[in-house]
KOLMI-769937 format. One record per residue (C-alpha): residue number from 1; residue in one letter; chain; x, y, z. Coordinates in nm, 2 decimals, always signed. Example, Ala and Ser with C-alpha at 12.3 -4.5 7.8 and 13.67 -1.06 7.14 Angstrom:
<bators>
+-----+--------+--------+--------+--------+--------+
! num ! residu ! chaine !     xx !     yy !     zz !
+-----+--------+--------+--------+--------+--------+
!   1 !      a !      A !  +1.23 !  -0.45 !  +0.78 !
!   2 !      s !      A !  +1.37 !  -0.11 !  +0.71 !
+-----+--------+--------+--------+--------+--------+
</bators>
This chain:
<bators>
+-----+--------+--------+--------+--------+--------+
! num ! residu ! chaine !     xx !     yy !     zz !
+-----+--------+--------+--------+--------+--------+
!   1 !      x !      A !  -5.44 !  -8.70 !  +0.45 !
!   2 !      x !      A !  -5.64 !  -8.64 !  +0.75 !
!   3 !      x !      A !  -5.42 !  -8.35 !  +0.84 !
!   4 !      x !      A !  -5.50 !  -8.18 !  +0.47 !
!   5 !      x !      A !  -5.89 !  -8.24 !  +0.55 !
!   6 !      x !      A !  -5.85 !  -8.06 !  +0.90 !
!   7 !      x !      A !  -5.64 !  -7.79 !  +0.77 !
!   8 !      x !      A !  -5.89 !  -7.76 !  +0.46 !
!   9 !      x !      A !  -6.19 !  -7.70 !  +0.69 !
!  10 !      x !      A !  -6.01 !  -7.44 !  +0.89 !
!  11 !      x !      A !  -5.90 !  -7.28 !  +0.64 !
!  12 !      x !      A !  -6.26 !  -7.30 !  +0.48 !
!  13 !      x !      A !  -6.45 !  -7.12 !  +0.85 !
!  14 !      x !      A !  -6.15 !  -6.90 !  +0.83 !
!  15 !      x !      A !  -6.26 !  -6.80 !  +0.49 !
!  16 !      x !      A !  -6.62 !  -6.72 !  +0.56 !
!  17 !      x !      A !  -6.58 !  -6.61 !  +0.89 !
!  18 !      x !      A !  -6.31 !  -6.35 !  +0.77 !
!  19 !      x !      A !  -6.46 !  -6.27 !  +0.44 !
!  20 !      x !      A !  -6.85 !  -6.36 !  +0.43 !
!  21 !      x !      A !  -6.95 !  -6.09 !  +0.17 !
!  22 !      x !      A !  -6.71 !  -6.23 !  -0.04 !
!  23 !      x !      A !  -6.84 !  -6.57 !  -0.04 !
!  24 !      x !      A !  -7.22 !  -6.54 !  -0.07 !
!  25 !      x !      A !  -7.18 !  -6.26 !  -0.35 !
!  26 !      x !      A !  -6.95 !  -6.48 !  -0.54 !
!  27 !      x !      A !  -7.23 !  -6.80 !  -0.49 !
!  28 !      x !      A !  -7.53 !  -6.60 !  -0.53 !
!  29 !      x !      A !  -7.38 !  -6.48 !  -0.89 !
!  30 !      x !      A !  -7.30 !  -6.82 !  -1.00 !
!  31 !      x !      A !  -7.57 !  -6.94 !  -0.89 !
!  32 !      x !      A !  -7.78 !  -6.74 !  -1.08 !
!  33 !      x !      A !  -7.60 !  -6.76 !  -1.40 !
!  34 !      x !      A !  -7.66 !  -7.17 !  -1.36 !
!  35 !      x !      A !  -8.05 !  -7.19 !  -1.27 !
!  36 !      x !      A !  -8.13 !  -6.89 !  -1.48 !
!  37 !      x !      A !  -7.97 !  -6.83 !  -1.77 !
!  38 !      x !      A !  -8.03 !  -7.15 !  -1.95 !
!  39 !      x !      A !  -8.39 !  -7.07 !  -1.91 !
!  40 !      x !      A !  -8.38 !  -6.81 !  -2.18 !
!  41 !      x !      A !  -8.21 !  -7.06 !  -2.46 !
!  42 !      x !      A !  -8.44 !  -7.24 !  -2.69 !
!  43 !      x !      A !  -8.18 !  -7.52 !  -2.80 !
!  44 !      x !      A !  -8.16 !  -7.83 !  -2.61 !
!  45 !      x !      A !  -7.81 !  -7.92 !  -2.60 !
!  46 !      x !      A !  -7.67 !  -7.59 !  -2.50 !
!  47 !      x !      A !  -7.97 !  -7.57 !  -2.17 !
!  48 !      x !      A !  -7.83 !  -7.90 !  -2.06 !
!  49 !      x !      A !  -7.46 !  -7.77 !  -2.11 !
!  50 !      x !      A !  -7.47 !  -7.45 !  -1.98 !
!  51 !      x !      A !  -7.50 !  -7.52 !  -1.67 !
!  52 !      x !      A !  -7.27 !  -7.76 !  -1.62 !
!  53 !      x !      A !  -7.01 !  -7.56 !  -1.78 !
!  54 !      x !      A !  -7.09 !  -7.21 !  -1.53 !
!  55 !      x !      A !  -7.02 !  -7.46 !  -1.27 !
!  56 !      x !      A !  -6.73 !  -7.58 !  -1.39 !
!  57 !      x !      A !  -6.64 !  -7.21 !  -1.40 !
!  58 !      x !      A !  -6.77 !  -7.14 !  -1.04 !
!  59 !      x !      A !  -6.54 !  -7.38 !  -0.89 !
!  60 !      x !      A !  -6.21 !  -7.28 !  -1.07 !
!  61 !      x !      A !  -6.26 !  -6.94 !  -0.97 !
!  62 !      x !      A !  -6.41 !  -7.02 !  -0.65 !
!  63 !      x !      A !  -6.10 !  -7.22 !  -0.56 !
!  64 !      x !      A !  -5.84 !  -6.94 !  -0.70 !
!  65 !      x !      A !  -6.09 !  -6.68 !  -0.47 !
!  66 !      x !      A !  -6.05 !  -6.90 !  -0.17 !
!  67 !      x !      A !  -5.63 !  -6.93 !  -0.20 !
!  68 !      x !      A !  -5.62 !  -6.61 !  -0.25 !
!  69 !      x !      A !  -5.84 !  -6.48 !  +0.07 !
!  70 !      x !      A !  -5.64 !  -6.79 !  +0.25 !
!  71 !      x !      A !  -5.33 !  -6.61 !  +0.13 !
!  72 !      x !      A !  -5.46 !  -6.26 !  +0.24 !
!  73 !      x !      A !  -5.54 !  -6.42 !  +0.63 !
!  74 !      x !      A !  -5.21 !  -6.57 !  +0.61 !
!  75 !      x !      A !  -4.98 !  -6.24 !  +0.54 !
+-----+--------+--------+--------+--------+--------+
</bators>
């Protein structure tokens, strides 16, 4: 297990070392679509569901992004 942690976190500086343009467009986007978007919606429920579900979103394509750069450094 601690082998997968040390492998995960070289893979990770790998990542944004290789790619960092990638990586920061990808969070800035996502971020904004969680602290900003809600803003503009009047009902209650879906302004404290929103955001969680963009960063539901945000991670499943943040970890498909990150395989697939880890993928790219690896061929």
């Amino acid at each position: 297990m601690i082998e997968t942690i040390k492998k995960f976190f070289k893979d990770d500086y790998l990542v944004s070392r290789s790619f960092p343009w990638t990586v920061n467009l990808t969070n800035f986007f996502f971020l904004f679509l969680v602290f900003l978007v809600p803003i503009f919606f009047q009902d209650q429920t879906i302004k404290q569901i929103l955001p969680w579900v963009f960063l539901v979103i945000w991670g499943t394509y943040y970890f498909f992004l990150r395989k697939k750069l880890i993928k790219k450094l690896n061929d």
